[in-house]
C-alpha positions, 0 to 999 in steps of 0.5 A, a space after each residue: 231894293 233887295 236883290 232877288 235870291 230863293 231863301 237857300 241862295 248863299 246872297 240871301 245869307 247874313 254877311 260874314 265875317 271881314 267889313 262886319 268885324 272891322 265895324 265891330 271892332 270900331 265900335 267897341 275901340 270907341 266905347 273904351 273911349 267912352 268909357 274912359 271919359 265917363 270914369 274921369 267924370 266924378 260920380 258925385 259931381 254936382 256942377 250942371 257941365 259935369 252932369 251934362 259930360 256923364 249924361 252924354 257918355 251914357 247915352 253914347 254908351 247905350 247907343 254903341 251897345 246897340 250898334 254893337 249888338 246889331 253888327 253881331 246880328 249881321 254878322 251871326 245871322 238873323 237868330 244868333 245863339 243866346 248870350 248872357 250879357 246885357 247887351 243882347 238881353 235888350 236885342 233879339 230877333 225872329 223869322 217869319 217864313 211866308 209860306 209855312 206862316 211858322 215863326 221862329 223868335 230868339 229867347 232875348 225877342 220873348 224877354 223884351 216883349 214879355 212873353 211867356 218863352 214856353 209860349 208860341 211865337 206871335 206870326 205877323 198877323 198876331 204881332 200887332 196885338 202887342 203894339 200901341 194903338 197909335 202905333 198899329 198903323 206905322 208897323 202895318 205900313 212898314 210890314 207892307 213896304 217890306 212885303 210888297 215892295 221889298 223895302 228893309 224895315 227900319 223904324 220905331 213903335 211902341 209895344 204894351 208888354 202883358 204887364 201893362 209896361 209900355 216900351 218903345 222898340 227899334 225894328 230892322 229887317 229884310 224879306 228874303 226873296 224866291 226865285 220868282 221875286 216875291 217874300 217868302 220869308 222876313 227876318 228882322 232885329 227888335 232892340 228895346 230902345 226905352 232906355 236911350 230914349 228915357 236918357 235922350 231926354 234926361 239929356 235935354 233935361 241937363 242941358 236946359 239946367 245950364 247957365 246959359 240954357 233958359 227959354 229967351 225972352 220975346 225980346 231975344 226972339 227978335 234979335 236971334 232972328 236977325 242974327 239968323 237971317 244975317 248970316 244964313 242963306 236965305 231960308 227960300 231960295 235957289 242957290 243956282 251955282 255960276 256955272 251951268 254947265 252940263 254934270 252941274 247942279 240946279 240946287 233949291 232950299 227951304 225952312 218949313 216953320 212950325 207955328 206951335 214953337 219959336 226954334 231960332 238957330 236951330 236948322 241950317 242948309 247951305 250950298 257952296 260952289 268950288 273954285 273947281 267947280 265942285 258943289 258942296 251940300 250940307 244940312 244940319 241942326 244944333 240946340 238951343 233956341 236963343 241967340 247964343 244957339 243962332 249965332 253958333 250954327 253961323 259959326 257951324 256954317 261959316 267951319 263948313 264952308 272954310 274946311 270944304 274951300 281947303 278941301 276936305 272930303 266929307 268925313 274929315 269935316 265932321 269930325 272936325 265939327 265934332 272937336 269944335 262943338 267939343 271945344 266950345 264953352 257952352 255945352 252943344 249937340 248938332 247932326 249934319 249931312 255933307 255932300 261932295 260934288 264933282 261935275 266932271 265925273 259927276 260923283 258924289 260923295 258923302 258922309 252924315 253925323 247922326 242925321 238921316 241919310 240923303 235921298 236919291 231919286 231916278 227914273 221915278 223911283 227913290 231910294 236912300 243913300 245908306 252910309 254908317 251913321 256915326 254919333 251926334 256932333 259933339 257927343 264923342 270927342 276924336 269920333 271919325 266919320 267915313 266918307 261914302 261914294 255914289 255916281 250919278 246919273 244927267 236927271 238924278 235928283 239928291 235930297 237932304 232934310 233934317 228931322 222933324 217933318 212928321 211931329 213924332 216919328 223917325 226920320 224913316 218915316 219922314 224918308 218914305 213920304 218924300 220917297 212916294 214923291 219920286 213920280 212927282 218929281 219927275 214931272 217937276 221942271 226944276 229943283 224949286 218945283 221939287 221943293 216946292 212939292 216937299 212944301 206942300 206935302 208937309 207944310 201944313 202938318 204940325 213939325 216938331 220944330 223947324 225943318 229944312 230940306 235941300 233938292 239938288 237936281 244933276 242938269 243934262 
C-alpha cells in the first residue's frame, strides 16, 4: 500500500532521476541488441525458424518500447511533455483530481482512445463509456481497489474508439493520498497494447507452422503424460523439506487441470532443499503440448535443480535458462519465477522471467513481491535478470502460481483473487490446507490451460 502523503508531499512526487535512468538505459542497451539480431535475420527468409527468429525480436522490440516509454513516465511524472516519436504516440497519461472531479489527459491518451483533442477529457465516471461491455467490470473493480484500498492499478481492458475499432489498453496507476489517508487524486499510464498482442499471436501462429510443431495424436497424450509424470514432482503434494527446524518451510503444490484442453509438458513447480539448508522455490511454464515439450520442461527442471545445487542466486539461473532454451534445436518460449531461501536468516530472495510476481501473505492481509519482470526465456539471447530480496517473518505465507487461473484475464487479476484470500489463509493450518483453499477457489472455473500454484509457509 501506498504511503500516506497530502498531493504536495515531495513522497508523493514521480521519482527522479538515478535507478530510473539506470533501467532506461538497460532497456535501450537491449533493444540494440535486438535490433541487431533482427537486422542479420533476412527480411525474405521463408524457412519457419527464420520467421520465428523475427517474429520473436518484433514482439520483444514492441515490449521494450513500452517498458522504455513507461520508465520515462516515472520518471518525468504522470503528464510528461508531448514527444513526436512513436513510442510515445501508443503512451499516455491522465490525472484525475478527486475533489475538484477535473481531469487532466496528455495529447497521446486522446489519440489512442480517439477522441476529439478539442474535447473535455472524460472523469472516472465517464471513462467506462469507452470500455468493452465484458470489460466494464474488470475497470470498476480496479478503480475501486485503487480508491478505497489504495492498491496500484495494473491491468488490461478493451476500449471501442467512436469509429468502432476496438483496441486492448494496458493501465497503470496510483492514487496519491492526504493527509488524512484518503484519495484525492489518481493518476495512471494507458499504453495501446494491440500491437503486441496481435504479434503474440502471430508468434503462436509461426510457432505451431514449425517442423515438430503439430497437435500430438491421442496416442502421444499418453505417452507425454508418462514422461510428465516420470520426471516432475507429483502434481498433489507436500514437499515438507527434511529438516523442521524453526525459520524452515512447510511447502504444498498443486495442478489444477483444465478439461477443455490436453496441456502435457507445459507447467512445472518444484521444491528443492540445500545441502545448507536453504530451499529453492520455483514455478514456470514452457510451449508446446507433446512429448517433445514435456520432456523439456524435465530438462528445464533437472537445469534448475543443478545450477541451485552449485549455488547460483536466482537472477544468474534465469538467464542461464535463457541460453539454453536459446540453444535448443526446437524453437521454445518459457516464463519461471525463482525462489531462494535462507532459514537462518530467513531471507528470501528472488527473481522472475516474464511470470507473475510471487505473493506475500502476513497478518491477514496480502501483497505482491514487485520485482523487474525481465522477458520470456528464450526470447532475448544474453537477457540478465536482477535478483530481489525480502525478509520474513515466523507465519509468512509466499505463493507462486502460473498464469492461467481466470480463462482471459492478466495474471493481476488472478493475483487479486488469491490476494482476497489472505483472512482465509490465516485460519489454514498447513501450506496443504492454504492449497487447498486456492483449489477450491479456482478449480471449478474454466482455465486457460493447466495451472499450477506452490504455497510455502515460514514455520515458528
Amino acid at each position: 500500500m501506498p504511503p500516506h502523503v497530502s498531493a504536495d508531499h515531495p513522497a508523493a512526487q514521480p521519482p527522479g532521476p538515478g535507478p530510473v535512468d539506470a533501467l532506461i538505459s538497460q532497456t535501450r542497451r537491449l533493444k540494440g541488441e535486438v535490433d541487431a539480431v533482427r537486422r542479420d535475420t533476412p527480411s525474405d527468409a521463408s524457412g519457419p525458424r527464420e520467421r520465428w527468429q523475427r517474429a520473436l525480436c518484433d514482439l520483444a522490440l514492441h515490449q521494450l518500447d513500452d517498458l522504455d516509454a513507461h520508465l520515462a513516465q516515472l520518471r518525468d511524472g504522470p503528464a510528461p511533455a508531448p514527444r513526436s516519436d512513436a513510442v510515445l504516440s501508443r503512451v499516455g497519461s491522465a490525472e484525475w483530481n478527486l475533489l475538484t472531479d477535473e481531469a487532466s489527459w496528455s495529447g497521446e491518451l486522446y489519440q489512442i482512445l480517439g477522441r476529439d483533442p478539442a474535447a473535455p477529457p472524460l472523469t472516472l465516471d465517464e471513462l467506462p463509456s469507452l470500455v468493452h461491455d465484458e470489460d466494464r467490470r474488470r475497470l470498476t473493480t480496479m478503480v475501486t481497489a485503487c480508491l478505497i484500498d489504495a492498491q496500484p492499478i495494473d491491468g488490461e481492458f478493451r476500449i471501442v474508439r467512436p469509429d468502432g475499432q476496438a483496441r486492448t489498453v494496458h493501465m497503470m496507476g496510483e492514487p496519491v493520498l492526504d493527509a488524512d489517508g484518503a484519495a484525492a487524486s489518481m493518476w495512471a499510464v494507458l499504453r495501446d497494447v494491440s500491437e503486441v498482442r496481435r504479434r503474440r499471436h502471430t508468434v503462436g501462429e509461426i510457432r505451431d507452422a514449425l517442423p515438430g510443431t503439430r497437435r500430438p495424436a491421442p496416442g502421444e497424450h499418453r505417452l507425454a503424460a508418462e514422461v510428465r509424470e516420470a520426471v516432475l514432482p507429483p502434481w498433489r503434494a507436500s514437499l515438507r523439506p527434511a529438516r523442521q527446524d524453526p525459520g524452515t518451510l512447510d511447502v504444498a503444490a498443486h495442478r489444477l487441470s483444465s478439461p477443455a484442453s490436453t496441456p502435457i509438458g507445459v507447467n512445472w513447480y518444484d521444491s528443492l532443499e540445500l545441502p545448507d539448508g536453504a530451499a529453492v522455490l520455483s514455478v514456470g511454464d514452457l510451449t508446446g503440448h507433446d512429448v517433445a515439450a514435456a520432456s523439456g520442461t524435465a530438462a528445464l527442471l533437472g537445469a534448475v535443480r543443478g545450477m541451485a545445487m552449485a549455488g547460483t542466486q536466482p537472477g544468474q539461473l534465469l538467464s542461464w535458462l535463457g541460453h539454453l532454451l536459446d540453444a535448443t534445436a526446437q524453437p521454445a518460449l518459457g516464463s519461471a519465477v525463482c525462489c531462494r531461501y535462507r532459514p537462518d536468516t530467513r531471507t528470501l530472495t528472488w527473481a522472475r522471467a516474464g511470470h507473475p510476481a510471487p505473493l506475500l501473505f502476513r497478518g491477514g492481509t496480502g501483497r505482491r513481491l514487485d520485482s523487474p519482470c525481465g522477458p520470456l526465456l528464450g526470447a532475448m539471447p544474453g537477457a540478465g535478470y536482477g535478483d530481489v530480496e525480502e525478509t520474513l517473518q515466523a507465519g509468512d505465507l509466499i505463493l507462486l502460481h502460473s498464469d492461467g487461473l481466470l480463462s482471459g484475464n492478466g495474471d493481476m487479476d488472478s493475483s487479486r483473487r488469491l490476494l482476497d484470500l489472505a483472512p482465509r489463509f490465516v485460519e489454514a493450518g498447513t501450506a496443504q490446507d492454504c492449497v487447498r483453499l486456492v483449489a477450491e477457489e479456482f478449480g471449478e472455473r474454466e482455465h486457460k490451460g493447466d495451472a499450477c500454484v506452490l504455497v510455502a509457509r515460514v514455520t515458528a
